[in-house]
C-alpha positions as CSV (number, residue, x, y, z in Angstrom):
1,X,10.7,4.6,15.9
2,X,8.6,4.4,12.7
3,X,5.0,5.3,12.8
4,X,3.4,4.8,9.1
5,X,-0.3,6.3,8.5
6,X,-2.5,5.3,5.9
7,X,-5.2,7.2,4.4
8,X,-7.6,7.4,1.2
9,X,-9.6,4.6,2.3
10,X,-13.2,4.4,1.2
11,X,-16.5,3.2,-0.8
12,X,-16.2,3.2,-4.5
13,X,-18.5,1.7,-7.0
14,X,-17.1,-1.2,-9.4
15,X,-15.1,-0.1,-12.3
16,X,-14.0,3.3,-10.1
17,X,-10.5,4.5,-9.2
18,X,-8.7,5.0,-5.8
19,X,-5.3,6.4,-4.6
20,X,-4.5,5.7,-1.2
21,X,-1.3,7.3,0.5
22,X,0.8,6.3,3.2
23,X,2.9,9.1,5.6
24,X,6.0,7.6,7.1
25,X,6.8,9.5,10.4
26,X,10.4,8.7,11.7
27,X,14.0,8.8,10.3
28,X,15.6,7.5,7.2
29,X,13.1,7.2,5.1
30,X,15.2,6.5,1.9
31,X,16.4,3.2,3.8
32,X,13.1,1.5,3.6
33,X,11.7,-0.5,1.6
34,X,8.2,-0.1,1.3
35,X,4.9,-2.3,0.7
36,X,1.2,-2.3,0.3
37,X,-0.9,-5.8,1.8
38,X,-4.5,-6.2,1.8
39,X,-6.7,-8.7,3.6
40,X,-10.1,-9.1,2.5
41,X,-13.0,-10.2,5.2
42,X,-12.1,-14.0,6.5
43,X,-8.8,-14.0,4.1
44,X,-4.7,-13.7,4.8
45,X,-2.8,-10.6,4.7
46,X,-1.5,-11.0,1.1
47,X,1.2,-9.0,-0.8
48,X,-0.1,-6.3,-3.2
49,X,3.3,-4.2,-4.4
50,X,6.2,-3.2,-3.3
51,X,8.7,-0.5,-3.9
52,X,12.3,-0.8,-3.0
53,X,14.8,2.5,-1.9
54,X,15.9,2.0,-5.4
55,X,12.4,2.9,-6.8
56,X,12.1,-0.8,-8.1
57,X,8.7,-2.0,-8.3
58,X,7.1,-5.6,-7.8
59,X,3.8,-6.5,-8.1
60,X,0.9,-9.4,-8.0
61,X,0.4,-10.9,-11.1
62,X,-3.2,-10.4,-11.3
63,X,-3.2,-6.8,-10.5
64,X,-0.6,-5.7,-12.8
65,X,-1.9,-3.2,-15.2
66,X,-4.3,-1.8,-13.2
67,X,-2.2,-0.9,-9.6
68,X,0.8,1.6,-9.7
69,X,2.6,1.6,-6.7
70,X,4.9,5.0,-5.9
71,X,7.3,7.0,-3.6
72,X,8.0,10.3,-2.9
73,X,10.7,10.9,-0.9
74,X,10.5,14.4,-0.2
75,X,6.8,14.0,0.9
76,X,8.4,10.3,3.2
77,X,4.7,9.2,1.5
78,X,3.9,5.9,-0.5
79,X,1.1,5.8,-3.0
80,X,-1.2,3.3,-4.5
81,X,-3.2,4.3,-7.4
82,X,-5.7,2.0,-8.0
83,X,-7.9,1.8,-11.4
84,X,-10.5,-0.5,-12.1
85,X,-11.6,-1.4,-9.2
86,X,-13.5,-4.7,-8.5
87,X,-15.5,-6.0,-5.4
88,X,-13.0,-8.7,-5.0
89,X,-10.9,-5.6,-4.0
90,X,-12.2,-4.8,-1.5
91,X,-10.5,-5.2,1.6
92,X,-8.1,-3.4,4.6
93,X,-5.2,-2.2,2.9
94,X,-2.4,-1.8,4.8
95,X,1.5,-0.4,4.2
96,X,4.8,-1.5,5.6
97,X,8.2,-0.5,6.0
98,X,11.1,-3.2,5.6
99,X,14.5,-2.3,6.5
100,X,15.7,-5.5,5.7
101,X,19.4,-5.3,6.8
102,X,18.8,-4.5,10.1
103,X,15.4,-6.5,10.8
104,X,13.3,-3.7,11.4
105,X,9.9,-3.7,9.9
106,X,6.7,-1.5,10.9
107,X,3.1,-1.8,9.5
108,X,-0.1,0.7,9.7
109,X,-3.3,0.4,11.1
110,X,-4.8,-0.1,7.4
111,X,-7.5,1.4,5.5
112,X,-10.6,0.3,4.5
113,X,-11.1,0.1,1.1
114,X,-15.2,-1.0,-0.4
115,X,-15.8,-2.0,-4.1
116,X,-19.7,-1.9,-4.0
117,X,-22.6,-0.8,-5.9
C-alpha cells in the first residue's frame, strides 16, 4: 500500500514563489511514476507535470518556465517549485503515483495552494 502526503500548501501574494513536496510512504518507490494535478474552485483535476522513474520530465505548456517538477529518491519525496505565481494558480494541488505496468495508481489528499493579495 501507497500512502503519498503532500505538504507546502499555502497563501502567497501574486508574483511570489512556492515549493510544495510530496512524501511517498510504501515500497518501491523508484517504480513509480509520479505527478502533480491541480483543480481550481468549480474546474477539473488537470495535469500540471510529471516525472517518470527515469527522471524524465513533462509538463503543461503554459506553465513551462516557471514550474520545476523533481524527485529525490533517497528522501521517496516529489517537489514542485513554483515561481511566479498568479491567482489563476491558485487551486488544490494534488500528487500521484502511476505504476503503470501493473495498474496501480495512488493520489493524495491535496494541498491548498492561494495566489492573493
Amino acid at each position: 500500500q501507497v500512502q503519498l502526503v503532500e505538504s507546502g500548501g499555502g497563501l502567497v501574494q501574486p508574483g511570489g514563489s512556492l515549493t510544495l513536496s510530496c512524501a511517498f510512504a510504501g515500497n518501491m518507490f523508484r517504480f513509480y511514476d509520479m505527478a502533480w494535478y491541480r483543480q481550481a474552485p468549480g474546474k477539473e483535476r488537470e495535469l500540471v507535470a510529471s516525472i517518470g522513474v527515469g527522471g524524465f520530465t513533462k509538463y503543461v505548456d503554459s506553465l513551462k518556465g516557471r514550474f520545476t517538477i523533481s524527485r529525490a529518491e533517497g528522501e521517496k519525496t516529489i517537489y514542485l517549485q513554483m515561481t511566479v505565481l498568479k491567482p489563476e494558480d491558485t487551486a488544490v494541488y494534488y500528487c500521484k503515483a502511476e505504476w503503470t505496468s501493473l495498474g496501480r495508481n495512488y493520489w493524495g489528499k491535496g494541498t491548498l495552494v492561494t495566489v492573493s493579495t
